[in-house]
N, CA, C and O atoms as a Tinker XYZ file with bonds, in Angstrom:
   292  protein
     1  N      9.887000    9.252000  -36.959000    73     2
     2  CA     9.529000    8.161000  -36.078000    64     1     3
     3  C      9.722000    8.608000  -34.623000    63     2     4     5
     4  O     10.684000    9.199000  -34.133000    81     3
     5  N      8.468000    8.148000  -33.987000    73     3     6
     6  CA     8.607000    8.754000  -32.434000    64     5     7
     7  C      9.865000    8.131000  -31.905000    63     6     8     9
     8  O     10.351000    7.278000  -32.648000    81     7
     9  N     10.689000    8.444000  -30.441000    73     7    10
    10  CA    11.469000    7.750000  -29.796000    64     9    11
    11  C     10.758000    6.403000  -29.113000    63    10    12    13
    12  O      9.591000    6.029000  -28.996000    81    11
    13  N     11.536000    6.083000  -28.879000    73    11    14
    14  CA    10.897000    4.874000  -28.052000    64    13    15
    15  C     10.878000    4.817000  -26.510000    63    14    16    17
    16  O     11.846000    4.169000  -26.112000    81    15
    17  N     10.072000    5.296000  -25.471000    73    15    18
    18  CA     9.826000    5.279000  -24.078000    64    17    19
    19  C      9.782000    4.277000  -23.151000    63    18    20    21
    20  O      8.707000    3.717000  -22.937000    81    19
    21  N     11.111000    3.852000  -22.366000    73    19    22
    22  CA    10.756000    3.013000  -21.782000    64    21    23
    23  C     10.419000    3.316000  -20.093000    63    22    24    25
    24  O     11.005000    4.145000  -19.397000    81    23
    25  N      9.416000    2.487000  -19.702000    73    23    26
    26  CA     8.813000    2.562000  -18.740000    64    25    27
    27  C      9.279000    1.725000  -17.388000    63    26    28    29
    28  O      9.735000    0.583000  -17.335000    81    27
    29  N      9.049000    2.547000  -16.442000    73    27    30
    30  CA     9.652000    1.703000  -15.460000    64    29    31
    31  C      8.400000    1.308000  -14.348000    63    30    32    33
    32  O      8.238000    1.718000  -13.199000    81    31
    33  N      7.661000    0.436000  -15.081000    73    31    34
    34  CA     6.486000    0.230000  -14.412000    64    33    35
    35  C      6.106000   -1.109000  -14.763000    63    34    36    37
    36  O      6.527000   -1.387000  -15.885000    81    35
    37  N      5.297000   -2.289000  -14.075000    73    35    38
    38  CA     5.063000   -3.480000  -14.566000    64    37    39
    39  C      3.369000   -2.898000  -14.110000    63    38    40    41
    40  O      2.868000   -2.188000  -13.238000    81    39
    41  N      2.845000   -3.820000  -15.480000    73    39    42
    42  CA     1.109000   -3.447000  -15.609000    64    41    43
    43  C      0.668000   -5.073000  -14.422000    63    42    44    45
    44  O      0.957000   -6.269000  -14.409000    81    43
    45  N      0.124000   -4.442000  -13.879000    73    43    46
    46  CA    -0.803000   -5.831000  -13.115000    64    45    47
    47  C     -2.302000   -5.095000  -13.050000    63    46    48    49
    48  O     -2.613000   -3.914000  -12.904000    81    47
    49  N     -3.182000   -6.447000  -13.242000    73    47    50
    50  CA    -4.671000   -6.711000  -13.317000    64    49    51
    51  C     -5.261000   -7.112000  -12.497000    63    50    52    53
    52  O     -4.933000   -8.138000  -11.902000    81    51
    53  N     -6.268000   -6.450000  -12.231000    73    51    54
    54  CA    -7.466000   -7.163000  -10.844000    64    53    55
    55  C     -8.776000   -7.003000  -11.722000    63    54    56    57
    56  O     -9.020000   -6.670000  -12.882000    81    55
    57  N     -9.658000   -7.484000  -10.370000    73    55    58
    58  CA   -10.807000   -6.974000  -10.794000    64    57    59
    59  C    -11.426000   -6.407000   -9.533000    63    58    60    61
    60  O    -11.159000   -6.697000   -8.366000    81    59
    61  N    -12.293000   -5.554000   -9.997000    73    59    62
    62  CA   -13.012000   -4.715000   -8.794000    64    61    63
    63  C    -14.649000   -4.894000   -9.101000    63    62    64    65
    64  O    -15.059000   -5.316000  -10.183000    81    63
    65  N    -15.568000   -4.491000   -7.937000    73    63    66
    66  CA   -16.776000   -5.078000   -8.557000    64    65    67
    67  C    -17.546000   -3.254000   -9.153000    63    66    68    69
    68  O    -17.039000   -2.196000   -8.780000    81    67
    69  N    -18.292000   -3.297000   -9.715000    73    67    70
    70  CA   -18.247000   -2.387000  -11.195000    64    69    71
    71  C    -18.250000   -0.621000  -10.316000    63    70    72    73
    72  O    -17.613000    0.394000  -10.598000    81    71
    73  N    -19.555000   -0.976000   -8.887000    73    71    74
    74  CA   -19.948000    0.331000   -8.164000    64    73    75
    75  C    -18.439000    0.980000   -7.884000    63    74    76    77
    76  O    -18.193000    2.181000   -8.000000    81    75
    77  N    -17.366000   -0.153000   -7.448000    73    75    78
    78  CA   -16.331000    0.138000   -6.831000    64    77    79
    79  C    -15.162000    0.929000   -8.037000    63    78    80    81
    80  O    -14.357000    1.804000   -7.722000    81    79
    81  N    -15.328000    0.388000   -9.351000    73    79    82
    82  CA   -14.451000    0.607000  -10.352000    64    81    83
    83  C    -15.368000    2.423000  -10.966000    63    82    84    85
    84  O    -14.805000    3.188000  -11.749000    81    83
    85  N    -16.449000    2.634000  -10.499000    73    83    86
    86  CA   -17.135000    3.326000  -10.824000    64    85    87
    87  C    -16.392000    4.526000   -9.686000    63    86    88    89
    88  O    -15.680000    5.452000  -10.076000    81    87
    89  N    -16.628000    4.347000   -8.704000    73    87    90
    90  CA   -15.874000    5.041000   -7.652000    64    89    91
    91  C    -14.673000    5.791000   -7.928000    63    90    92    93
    92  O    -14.437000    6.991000   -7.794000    81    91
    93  N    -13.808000    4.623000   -8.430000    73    91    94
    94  CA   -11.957000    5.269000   -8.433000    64    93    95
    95  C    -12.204000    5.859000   -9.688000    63    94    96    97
    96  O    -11.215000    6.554000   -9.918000    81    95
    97  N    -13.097000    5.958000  -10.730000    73    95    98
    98  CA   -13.263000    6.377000  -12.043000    64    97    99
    99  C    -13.401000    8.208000  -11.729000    63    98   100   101
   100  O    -12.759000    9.169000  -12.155000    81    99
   101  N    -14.374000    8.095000  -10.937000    73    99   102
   102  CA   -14.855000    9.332000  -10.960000    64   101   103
   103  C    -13.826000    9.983000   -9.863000    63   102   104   105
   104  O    -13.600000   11.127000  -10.258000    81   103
   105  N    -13.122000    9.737000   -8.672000    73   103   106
   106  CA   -12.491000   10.546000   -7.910000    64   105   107
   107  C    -10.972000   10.944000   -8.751000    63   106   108   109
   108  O    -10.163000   11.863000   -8.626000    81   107
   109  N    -11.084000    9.510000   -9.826000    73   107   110
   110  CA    -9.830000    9.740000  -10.607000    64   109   111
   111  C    -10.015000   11.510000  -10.964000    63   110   112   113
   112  O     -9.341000   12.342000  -10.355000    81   111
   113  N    -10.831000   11.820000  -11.826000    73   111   114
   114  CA   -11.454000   12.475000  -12.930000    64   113   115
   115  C    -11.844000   13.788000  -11.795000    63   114   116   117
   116  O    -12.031000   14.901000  -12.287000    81   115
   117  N    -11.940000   13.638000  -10.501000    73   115   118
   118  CA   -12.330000   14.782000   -9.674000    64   117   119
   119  C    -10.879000   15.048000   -9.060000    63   118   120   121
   120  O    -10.709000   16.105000   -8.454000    81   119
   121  N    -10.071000   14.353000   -9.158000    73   119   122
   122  CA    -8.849000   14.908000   -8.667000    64   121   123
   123  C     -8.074000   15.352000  -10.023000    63   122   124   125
   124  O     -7.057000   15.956000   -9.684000    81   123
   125  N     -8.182000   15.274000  -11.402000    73   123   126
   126  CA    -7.377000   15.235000  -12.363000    64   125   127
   127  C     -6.090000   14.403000  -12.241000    63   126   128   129
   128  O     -4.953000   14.688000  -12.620000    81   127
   129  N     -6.437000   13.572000  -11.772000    73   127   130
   130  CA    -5.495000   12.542000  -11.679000    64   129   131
   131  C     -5.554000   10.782000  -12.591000    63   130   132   133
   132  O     -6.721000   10.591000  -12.935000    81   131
   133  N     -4.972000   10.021000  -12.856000    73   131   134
   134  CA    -5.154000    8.890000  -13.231000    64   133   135
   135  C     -5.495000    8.098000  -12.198000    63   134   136   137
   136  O     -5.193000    8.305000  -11.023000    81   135
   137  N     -6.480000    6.673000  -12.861000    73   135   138
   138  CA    -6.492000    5.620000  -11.693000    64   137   139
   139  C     -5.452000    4.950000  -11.427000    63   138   140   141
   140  O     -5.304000    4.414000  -10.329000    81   139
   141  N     -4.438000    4.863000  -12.532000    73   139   142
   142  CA    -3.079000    3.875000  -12.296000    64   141   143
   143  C     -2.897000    4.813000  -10.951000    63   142   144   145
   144  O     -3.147000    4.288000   -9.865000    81   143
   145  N     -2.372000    6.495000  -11.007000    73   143   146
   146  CA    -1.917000    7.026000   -9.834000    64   145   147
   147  C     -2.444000    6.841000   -8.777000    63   146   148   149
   148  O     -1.662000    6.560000   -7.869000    81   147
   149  N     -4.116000    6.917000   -8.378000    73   147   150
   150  CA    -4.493000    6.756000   -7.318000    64   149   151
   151  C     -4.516000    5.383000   -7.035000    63   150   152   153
   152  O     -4.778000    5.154000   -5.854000    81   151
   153  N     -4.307000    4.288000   -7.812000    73   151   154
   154  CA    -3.447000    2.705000   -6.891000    64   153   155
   155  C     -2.465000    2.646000   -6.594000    63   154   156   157
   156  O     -2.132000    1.726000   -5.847000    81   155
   157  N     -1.438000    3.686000   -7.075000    73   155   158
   158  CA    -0.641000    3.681000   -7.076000    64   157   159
   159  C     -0.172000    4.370000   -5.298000    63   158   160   161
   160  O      0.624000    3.773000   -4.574000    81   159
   161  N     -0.613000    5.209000   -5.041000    73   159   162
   162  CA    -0.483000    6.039000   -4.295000    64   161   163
   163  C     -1.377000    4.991000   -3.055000    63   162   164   165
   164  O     -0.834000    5.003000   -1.950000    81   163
   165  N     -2.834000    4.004000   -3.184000    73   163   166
   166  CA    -3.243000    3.838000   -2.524000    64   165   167
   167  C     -2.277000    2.543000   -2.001000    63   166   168   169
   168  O     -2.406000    2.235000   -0.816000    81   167
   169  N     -1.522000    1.934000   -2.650000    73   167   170
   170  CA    -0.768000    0.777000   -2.456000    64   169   171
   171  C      0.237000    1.545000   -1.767000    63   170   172   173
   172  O      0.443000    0.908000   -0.734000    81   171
   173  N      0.933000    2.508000   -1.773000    73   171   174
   174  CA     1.725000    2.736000   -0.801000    64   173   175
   175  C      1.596000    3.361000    0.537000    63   174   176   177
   176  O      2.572000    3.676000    1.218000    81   175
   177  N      0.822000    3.467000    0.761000    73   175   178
   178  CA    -0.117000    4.136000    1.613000    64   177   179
   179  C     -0.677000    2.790000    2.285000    63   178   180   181
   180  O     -0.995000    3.129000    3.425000    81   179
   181  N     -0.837000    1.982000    2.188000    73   179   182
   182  CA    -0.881000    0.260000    2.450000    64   181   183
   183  C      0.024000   -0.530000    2.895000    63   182   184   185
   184  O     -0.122000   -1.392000    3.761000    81   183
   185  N      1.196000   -0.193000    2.185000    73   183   186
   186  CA     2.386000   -0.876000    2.294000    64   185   187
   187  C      3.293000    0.111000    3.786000    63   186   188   189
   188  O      3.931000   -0.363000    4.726000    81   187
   189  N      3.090000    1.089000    3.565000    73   187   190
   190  CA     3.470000    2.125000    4.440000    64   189   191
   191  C      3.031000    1.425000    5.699000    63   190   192   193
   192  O      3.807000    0.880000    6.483000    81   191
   193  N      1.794000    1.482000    5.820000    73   191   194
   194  CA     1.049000    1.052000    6.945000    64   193   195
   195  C      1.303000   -0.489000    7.312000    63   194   196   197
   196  O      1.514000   -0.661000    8.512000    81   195
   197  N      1.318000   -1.294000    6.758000    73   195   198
   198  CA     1.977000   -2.616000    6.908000    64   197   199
   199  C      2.874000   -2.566000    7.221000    63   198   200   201
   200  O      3.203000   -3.231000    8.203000    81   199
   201  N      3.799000   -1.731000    6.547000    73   199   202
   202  CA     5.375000   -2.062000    7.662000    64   201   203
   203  C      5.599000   -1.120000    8.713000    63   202   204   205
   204  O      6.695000   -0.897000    9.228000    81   203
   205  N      4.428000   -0.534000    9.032000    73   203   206
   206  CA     4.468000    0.186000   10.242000    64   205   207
   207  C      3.664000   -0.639000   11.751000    63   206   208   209
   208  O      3.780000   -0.402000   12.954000    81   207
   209  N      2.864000   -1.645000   10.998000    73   207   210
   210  CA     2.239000   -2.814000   11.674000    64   209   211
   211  C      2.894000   -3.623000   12.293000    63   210   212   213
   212  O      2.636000   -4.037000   13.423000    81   211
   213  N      4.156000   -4.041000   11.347000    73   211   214
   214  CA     5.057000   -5.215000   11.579000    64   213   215
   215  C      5.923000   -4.917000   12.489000    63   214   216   217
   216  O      6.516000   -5.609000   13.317000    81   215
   217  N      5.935000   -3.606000   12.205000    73   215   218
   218  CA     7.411000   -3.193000   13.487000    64   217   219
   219  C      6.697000   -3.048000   14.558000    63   218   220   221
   220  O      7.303000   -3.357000   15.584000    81   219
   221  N      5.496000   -2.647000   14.713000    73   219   222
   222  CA     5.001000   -3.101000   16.236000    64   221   223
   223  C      4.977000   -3.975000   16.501000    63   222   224   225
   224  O      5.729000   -4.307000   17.417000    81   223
   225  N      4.191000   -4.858000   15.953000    73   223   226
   226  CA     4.266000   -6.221000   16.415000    64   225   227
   227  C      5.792000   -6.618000   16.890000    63   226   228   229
   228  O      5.758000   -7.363000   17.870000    81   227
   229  N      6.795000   -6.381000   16.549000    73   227   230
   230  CA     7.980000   -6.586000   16.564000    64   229   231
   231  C      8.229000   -6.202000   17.924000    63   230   232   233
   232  O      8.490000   -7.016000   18.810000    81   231
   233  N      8.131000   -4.656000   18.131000    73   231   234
   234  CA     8.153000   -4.309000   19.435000    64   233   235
   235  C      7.439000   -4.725000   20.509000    63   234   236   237
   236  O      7.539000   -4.347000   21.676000    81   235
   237  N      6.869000   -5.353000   20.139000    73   235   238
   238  CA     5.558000   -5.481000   21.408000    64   237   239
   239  C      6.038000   -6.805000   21.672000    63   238   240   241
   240  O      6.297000   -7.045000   22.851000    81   239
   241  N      6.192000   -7.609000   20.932000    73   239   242
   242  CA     6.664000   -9.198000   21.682000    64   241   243
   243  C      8.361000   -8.803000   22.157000    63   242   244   245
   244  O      8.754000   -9.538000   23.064000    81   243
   245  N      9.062000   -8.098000   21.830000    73   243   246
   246  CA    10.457000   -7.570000   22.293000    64   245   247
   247  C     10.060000   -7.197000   23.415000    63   246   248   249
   248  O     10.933000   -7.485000   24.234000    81   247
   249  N      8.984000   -6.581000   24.013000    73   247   250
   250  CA     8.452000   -5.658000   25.135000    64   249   251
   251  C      8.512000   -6.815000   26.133000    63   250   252   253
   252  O      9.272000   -6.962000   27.089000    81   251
   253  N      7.248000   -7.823000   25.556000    73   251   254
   254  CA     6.695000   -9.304000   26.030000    64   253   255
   255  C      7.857000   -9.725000   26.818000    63   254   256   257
   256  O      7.906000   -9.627000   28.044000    81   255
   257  N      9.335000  -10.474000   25.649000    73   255   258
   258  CA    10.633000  -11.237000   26.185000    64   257   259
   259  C     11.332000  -10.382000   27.117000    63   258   260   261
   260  O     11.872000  -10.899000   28.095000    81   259
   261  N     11.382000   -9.220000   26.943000    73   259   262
   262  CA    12.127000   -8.134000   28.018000    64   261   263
   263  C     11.375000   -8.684000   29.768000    63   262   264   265
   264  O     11.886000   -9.035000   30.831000    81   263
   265  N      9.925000   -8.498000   29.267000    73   263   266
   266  CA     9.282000   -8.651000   30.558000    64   265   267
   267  C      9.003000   -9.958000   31.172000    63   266   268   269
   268  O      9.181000  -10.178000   32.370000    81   267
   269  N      8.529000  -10.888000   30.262000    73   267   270
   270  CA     9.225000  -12.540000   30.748000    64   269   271
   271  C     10.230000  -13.153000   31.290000    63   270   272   273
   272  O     10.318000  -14.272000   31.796000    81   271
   273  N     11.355000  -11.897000   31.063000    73   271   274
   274  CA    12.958000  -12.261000   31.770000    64   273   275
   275  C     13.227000  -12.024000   32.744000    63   274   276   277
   276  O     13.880000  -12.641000   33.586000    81   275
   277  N     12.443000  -10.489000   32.748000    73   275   278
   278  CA    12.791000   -9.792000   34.336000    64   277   279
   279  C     11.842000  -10.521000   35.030000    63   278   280   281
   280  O     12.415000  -11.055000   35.979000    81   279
   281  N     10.370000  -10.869000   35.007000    73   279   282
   282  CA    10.171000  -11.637000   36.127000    64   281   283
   283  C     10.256000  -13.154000   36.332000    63   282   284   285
   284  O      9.623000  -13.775000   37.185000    81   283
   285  N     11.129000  -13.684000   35.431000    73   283   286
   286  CA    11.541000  -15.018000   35.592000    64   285   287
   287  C     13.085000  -14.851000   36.729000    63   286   288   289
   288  O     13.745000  -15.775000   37.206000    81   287
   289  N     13.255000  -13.658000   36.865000    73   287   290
   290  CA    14.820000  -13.421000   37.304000    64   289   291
   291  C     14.711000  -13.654000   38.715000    63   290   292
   292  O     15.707000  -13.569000   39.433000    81   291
């Protein structure tokens, strides 16, 4: 009897429209890679960038109150 593998991954479902699912199919298959990997990789690469978004934004209104103070002074 095989072992039993547990995974440290949760499966989630979309849908894509077919040209597009056709797309990640084949770059899958041209990189020798899986499509789970290349969402995988493309979601962090997303997420990366989002919280690289947020912290500007962050900075930039910090920039804003810095400069609202000094010339309210």
């Amino acid at each position: 009897m095989a072992p039993i593998i547990s995974r440290n991954t949760e499966t989630v479902t979309f849908s894509l429209p077919p040209p597009q699912a056709q797309q990640l199919r084949q770059a899958a298959g041209e990189e020798e890679r899986t499509v789970s990997e290349l969402l995988r990789e493309a979601i962090r690469l997303y997420m990366e960038e989002r919280e690289w978004r947020v912290k500007e934004r962050m900075q930039r209104r910090s920039r804003q109150v810095d400069t609202d103070e000094t010339e309210a002074e």
